[in-house]
C-alpha positions, 0 to 999 in steps of 0.5 A: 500500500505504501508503495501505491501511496509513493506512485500515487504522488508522482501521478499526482504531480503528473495529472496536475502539470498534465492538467495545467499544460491542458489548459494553456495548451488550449488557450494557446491554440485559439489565440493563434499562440502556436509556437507557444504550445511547444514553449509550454511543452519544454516548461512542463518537461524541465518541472516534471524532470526535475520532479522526477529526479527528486522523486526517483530517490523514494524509489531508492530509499523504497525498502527502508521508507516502508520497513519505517512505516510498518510494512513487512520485511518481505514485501518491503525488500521486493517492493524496493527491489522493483522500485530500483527497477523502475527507476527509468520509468520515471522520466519518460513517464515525466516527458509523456503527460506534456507530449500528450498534451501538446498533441491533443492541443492539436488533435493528433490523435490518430498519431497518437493511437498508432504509437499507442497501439504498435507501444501495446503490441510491442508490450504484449510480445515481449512481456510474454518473451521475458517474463513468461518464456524466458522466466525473467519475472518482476524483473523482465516486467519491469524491463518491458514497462521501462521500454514500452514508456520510453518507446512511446515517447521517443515514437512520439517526438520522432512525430513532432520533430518530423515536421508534423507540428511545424507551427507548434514545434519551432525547436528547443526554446530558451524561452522554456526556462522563463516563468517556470515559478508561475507555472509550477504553482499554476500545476501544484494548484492543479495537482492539489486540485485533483487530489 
């Protein structure tokens, strides 16, 4: 459970950027704003990186956090082992909610139901090759959880760097590190929202 509330925060946070990015990203589109929304995106990716950074040591410090809070020995020493393992989800995790969320702003949604479906293809093969033929485990899952999430992302800004969202996308931005204070108390307030 305790391991739920862990992953719970760092949702948390995802859903209240993703919730915050929503709204700007659909204020810029109507006004026009288009090389906004590739701005907002690159705010929303250093926040949630850094997020991510400081949440991945909870996942270091699993085992021990929740012997602290009264969980079982055993559970306790997997739930951190698989913690370790997840550890390369979290950032891929973080770049996912603004990728999304800058493509809805546009509606590209067939893209992103084409890199989701090939992503659960992928998922289903080789989940069934390492954790059941090969007998890989939580290990072999928490391999395939890891790449599926970074399959997903790299597919999809393959997609916006190809040319797709050429108004939208005008390239890395120094103007993503503006104003990043008023967007992360416009996303905590986001977060506590949907808390």
């Amino acid at each position: 459970m305790e391991n739920t509330v862990i992953s719970g925060l760092c949702l948390g946070v995802m859903l209240g950027m993703g919730s915050a990015l929503e709204t700007l990203c659909g204020q810029a589109y109507g006004a026009k704003q288009m090389d906004m929304l590739g701005v907002y995106m690159q705010r929303s990716f250093v926040i949630l990186l850094s997020t991510s950074f400081l949440l991945m040591f909870m996942y270091i410090f699993a085992e021990p956090l929740l012997l602290l809070l009264g969980q079982s020995d055993d559970i306790s020493r997997l739930a951190g082992k698989y913690s370790l393992w997840m550890i390369p989800q979290l950032y891929p995790y973080a770049l996912y909610f603004p990728i999304a969320k800058f493509l809805q702003a546009q509606s590209k949604m067939m893209a992103m139901a084409f890199i989701a479906a090939v992503a659960l293809a992928l998922h289903i093969v080789f989940s069934w090759l390492l954790m059941l033929k090969l007998r890989w485990g939580m290990a072999g899952g928490a391999i395939v959880l890891n790449a599926s999430w970074w399959f997903l992302v790299v597919a999809q800004m393959i997609y916006i760097v190809s040319g797709a969202c050429d108004k939208a996308w005008t390239g890395f931005s120094w103007n993503a590190f503006q104003n990043l204070w008023g967007f992360l108390r416009l996303s905590v307030a986001s977060a506590v929202m949907l808390w």
